[in-house]
C-alpha positions as CSV (number, residue, x, y, z in Angstrom):
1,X,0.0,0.0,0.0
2,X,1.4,3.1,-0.8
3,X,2.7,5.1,2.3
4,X,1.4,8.6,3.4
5,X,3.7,10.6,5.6
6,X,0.7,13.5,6.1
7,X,-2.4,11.8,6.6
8,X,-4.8,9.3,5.4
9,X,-7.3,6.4,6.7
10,X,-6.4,3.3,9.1
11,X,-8.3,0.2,9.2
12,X,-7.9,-1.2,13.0
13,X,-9.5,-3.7,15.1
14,X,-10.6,-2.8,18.7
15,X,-10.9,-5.4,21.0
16,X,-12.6,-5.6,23.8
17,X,-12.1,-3.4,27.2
18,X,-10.5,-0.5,25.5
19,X,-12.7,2.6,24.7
20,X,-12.9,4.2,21.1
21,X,-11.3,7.0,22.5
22,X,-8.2,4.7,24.0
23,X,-7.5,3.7,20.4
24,X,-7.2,7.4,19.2
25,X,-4.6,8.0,22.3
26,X,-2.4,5.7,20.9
27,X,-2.7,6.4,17.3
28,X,-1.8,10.1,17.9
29,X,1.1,9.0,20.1
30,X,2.4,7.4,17.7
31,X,1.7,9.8,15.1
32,X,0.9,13.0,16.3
33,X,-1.3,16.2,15.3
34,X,-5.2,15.1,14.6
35,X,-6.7,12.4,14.8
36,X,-10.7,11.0,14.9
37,X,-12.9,8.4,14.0
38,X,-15.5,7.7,11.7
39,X,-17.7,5.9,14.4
40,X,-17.1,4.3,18.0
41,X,-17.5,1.1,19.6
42,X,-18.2,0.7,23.2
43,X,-15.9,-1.1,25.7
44,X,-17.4,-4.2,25.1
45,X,-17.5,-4.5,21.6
46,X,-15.2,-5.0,19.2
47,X,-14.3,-5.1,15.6
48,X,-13.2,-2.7,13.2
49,X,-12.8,1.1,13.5
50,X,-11.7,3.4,10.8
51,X,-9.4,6.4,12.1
52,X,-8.5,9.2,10.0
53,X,-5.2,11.2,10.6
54,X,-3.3,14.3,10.0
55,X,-5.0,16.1,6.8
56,X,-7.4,13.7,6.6
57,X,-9.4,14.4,9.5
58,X,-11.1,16.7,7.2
59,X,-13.4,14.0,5.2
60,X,-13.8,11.8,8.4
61,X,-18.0,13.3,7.9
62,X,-18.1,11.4,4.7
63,X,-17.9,8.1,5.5
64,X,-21.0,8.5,7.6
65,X,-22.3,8.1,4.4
66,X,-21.3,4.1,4.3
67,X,-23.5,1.1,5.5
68,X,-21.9,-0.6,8.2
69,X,-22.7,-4.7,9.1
70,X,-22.3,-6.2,12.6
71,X,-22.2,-9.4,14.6
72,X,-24.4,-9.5,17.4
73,X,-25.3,-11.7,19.9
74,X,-28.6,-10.9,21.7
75,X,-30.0,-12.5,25.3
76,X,-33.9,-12.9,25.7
77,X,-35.7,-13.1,28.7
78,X,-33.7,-9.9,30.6
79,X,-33.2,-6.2,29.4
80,X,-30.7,-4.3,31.4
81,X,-30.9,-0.2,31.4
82,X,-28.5,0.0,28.9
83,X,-29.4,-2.3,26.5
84,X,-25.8,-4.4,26.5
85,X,-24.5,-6.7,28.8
86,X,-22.7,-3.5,30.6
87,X,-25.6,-2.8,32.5
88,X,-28.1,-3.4,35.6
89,X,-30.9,-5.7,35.2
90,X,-34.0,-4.3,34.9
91,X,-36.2,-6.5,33.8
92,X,-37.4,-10.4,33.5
93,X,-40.1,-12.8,31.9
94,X,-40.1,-16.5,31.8
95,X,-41.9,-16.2,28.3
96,X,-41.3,-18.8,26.1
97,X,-40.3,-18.4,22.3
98,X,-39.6,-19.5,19.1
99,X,-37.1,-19.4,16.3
100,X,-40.0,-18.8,13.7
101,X,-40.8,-15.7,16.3
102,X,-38.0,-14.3,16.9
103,X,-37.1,-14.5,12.3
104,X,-40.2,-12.7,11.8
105,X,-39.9,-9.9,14.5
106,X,-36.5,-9.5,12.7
107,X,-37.9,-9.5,9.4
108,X,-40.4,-7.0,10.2
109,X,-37.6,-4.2,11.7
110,X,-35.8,-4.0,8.6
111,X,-36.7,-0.6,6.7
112,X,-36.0,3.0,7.3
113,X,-37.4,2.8,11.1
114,X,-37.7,5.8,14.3
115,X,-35.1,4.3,17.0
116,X,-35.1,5.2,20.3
117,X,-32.0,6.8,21.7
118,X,-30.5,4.7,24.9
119,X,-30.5,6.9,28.3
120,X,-26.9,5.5,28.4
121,X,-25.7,7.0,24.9
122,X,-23.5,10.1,24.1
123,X,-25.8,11.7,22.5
124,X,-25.9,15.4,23.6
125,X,-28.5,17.5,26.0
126,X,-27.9,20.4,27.2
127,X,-24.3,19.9,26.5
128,X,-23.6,16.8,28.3
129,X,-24.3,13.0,27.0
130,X,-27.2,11.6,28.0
131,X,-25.3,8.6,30.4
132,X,-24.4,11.8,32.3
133,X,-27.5,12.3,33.1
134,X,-28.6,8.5,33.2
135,X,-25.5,7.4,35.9
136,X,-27.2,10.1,37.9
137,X,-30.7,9.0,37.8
138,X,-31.7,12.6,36.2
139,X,-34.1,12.5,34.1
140,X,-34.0,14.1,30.5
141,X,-36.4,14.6,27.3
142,X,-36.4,10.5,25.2
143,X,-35.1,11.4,21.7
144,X,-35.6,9.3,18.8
145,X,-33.9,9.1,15.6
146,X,-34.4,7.8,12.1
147,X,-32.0,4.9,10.9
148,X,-32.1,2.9,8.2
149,X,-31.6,-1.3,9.3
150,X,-31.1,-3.0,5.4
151,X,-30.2,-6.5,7.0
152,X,-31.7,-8.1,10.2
153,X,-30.8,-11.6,10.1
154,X,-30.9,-14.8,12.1
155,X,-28.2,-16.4,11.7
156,X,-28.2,-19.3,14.7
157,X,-30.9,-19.1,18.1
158,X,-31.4,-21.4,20.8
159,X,-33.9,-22.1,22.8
160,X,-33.6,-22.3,26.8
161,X,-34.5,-20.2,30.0
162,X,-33.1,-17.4,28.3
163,X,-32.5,-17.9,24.6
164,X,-30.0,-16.1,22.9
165,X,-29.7,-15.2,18.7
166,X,-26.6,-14.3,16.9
167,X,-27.7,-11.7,14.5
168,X,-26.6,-10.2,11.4
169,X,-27.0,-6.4,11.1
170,X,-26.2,-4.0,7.8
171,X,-27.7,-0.5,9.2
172,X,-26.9,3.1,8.2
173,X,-24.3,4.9,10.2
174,X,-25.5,5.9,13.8
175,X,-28.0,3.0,14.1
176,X,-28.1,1.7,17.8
177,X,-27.4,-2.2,18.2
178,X,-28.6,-2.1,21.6
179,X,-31.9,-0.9,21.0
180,X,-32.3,-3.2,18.0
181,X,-31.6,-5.5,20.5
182,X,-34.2,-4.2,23.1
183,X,-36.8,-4.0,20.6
184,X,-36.1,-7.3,19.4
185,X,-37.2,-8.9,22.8
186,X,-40.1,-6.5,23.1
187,X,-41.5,-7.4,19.5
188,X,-41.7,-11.0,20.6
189,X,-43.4,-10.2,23.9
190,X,-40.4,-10.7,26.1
191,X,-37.0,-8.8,27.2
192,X,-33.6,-8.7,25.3
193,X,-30.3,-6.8,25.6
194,X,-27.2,-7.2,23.9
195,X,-24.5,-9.7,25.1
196,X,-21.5,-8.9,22.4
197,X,-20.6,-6.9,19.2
198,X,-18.4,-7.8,16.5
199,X,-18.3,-5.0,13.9
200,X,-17.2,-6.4,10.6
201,X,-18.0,-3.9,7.8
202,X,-17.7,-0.4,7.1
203,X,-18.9,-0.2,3.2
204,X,-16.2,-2.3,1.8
205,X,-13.6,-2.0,4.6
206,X,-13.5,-5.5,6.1
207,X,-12.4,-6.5,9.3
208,X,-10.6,-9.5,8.2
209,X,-8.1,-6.5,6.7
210,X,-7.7,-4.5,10.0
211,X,-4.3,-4.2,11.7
212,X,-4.9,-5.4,15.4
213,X,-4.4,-2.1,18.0
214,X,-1.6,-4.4,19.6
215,X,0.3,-3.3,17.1
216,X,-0.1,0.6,17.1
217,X,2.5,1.1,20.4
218,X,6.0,2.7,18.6
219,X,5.4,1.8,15.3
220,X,5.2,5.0,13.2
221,X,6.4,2.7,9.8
222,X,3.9,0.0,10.2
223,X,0.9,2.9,10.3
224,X,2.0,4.6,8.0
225,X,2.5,1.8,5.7
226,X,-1.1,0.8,6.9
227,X,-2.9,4.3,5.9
228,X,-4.8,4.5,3.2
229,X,-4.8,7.7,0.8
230,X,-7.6,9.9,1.4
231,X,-8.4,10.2,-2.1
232,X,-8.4,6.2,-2.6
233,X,-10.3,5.4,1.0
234,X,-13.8,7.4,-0.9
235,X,-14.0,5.2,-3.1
236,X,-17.4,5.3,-3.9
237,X,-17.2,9.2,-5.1
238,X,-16.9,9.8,-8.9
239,X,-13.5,10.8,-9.4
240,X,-12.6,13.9,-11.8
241,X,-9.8,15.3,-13.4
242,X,-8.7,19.0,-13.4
243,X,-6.4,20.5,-16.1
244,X,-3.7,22.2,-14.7
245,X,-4.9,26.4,-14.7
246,X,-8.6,25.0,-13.0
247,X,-6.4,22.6,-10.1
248,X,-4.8,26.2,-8.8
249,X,-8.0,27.5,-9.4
250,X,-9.9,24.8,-7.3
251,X,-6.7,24.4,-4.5
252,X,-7.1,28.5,-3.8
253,X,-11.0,27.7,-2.8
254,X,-12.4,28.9,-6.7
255,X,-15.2,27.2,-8.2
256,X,-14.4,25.8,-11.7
257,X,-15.9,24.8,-15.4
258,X,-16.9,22.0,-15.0
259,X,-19.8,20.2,-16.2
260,X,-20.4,16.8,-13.9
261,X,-21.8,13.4,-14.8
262,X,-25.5,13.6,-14.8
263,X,-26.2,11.2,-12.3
264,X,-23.4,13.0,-9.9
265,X,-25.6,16.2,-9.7
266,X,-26.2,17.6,-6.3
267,X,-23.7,15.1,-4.6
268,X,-19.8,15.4,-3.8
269,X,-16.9,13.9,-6.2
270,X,-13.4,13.3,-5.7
271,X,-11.3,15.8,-7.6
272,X,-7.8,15.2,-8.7
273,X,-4.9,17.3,-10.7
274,X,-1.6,16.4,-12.3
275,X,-2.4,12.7,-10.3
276,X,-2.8,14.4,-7.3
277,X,-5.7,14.3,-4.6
278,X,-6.8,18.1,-4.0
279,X,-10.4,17.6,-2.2
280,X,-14.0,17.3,-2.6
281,X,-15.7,18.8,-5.0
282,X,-19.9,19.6,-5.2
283,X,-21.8,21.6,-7.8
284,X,-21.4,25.5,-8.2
285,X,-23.8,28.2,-7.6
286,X,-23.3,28.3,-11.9
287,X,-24.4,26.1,-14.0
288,X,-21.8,23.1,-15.0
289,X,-19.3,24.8,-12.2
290,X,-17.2,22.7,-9.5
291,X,-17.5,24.3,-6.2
292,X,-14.9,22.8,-3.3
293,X,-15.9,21.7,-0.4
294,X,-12.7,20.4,0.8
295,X,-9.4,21.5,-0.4
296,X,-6.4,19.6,1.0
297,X,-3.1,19.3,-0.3
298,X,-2.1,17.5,-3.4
């Protein structure tokens, strides 16, 4: 892989008992300047996360644009007030159920669907995360959201006191696999939460191709021979080519002639000059003009 010595994407696999946030720490000290991700994991999970560093902290948004696919493994008969296996139980049934049940509760939550936020989340109120609030036993406003969940499979179950399900999950970024969980149980007239979390897909980024976070400690050459170019990692953007007077043009923040792809109207593109990655590019205020939207460095 060609190496970047100013920033670019990393593929790496969290394990368990280290926070998202842990992971960044030792990327930056490694590397230095900025650093972020494209999405956490909490403690208990674990998979793939992709970081973005140095210049490329800039396009980070964009990849909230990607499905992302999961492992889960979800307990019936209990629900704890977080959703995950992290949490205090809250509630039990003894009701029995079925495979057959519990495939067709599944099949019937795929969809664009309104989620309910966990109390123990980070999402923001009043400028603190809600699991502020929730460790305090304050209580705050419910909030709900609208995901998209493309894939709800069942891929084993068994039956006992308290079943459990290994699910497969392809949601839109942001999705909560706790409360899919939760509402899971509930759709089957019992309880659920979730018992472990394997994220294995980020669009095409595979975990199977993730560089463990054992090996991030002191080695500067192995990351950097590990990052991916920020122009290559958005892959799924149309990619256009500038001549040389409209790359300046575009680099000094200008828009550009430009007339894009028909079926690229209204969304961004990855623009290139002289081979070079300069940023991302959207449609003008003129017609058939290239307006940046991010300008990074060739």
């Amino acid at each position: 892989m060609k190496q970047s010595a100013s920033g670019g994407v990393l593929n790496l696999y969290k394990p368990v008992g280290i926070t998202s946030h842990d992971l960044l720490k030792r990327v930056r000290s490694v590397l230095g300047g900025k650093c972020g991700h494209t999405g956490t994991l909490d403690p208990f999970a674990r998979g793939m996360i992709l970081v973005c560093w140095g210049k490329a902290t800039r396009i980070s948004s964009l990849f909230n644009d990607l499905l992302k696919s999961y492992r889960a493994c979800v307990r019936f008969g209990l629900e704890t007030d977080t959703y995950d296996v992290q949490g205090k139980i809250t509630h039990y049934s003894s009701h029995h159920i079925t495979k057959h049940e519990v495939v067709a509760a599944a099949k019937d939550m795929e969809g664009t669907v309104t989620q309910e936020v966990p109390l123990f989340s980070a999402r923001k109120y009043r400028g603190k995360p809600l699991y502020f609030y929730a460790r305090k036993g304050k209580q705050v406003p419910s909030f709900k959201k609208t995901v998209c969940i493309k894939r709800l499979e069942v891929v084993s179950f068994q039956e006992g006191e308290f079943p459990w399900a290994e699910l497969y999950v392809v949601c839109s970024s942001g999705t909560y696999i706790r409360s899919i969980a939760a509402e899971l149980g509930r759709k089957v007239g019992t309880y659920a939460y979730l018992c472990s979390l394997r994220r294995e897909k980020i669009g095409c980024f595979d975990w199977r191709g993730s560089m463990p976070v054992e090996g991030v400690a002191n080695e500067r050459e192995a990351l950097t021979l590990n990052t991916i170019p920020p122009g290559e990692s958005l892959y799924w953007l149309e990619k256009v080519d500038l001549n040389d007077k409209a790359a300046v043009r575009f680099s000094h923040g200008n828009e550009v002639d430009m007339a894009l792809p028909g079926e690229q109207k209204g969304i961004h593109v990855r623009v290139y000059g002289n081979s070079n990655f300069l940023g991302i590019g959207k449609p003008g205020r003129e017609e058939n003009s290239l307006q940046p939207e991010i300008v990074l460095d060739g």
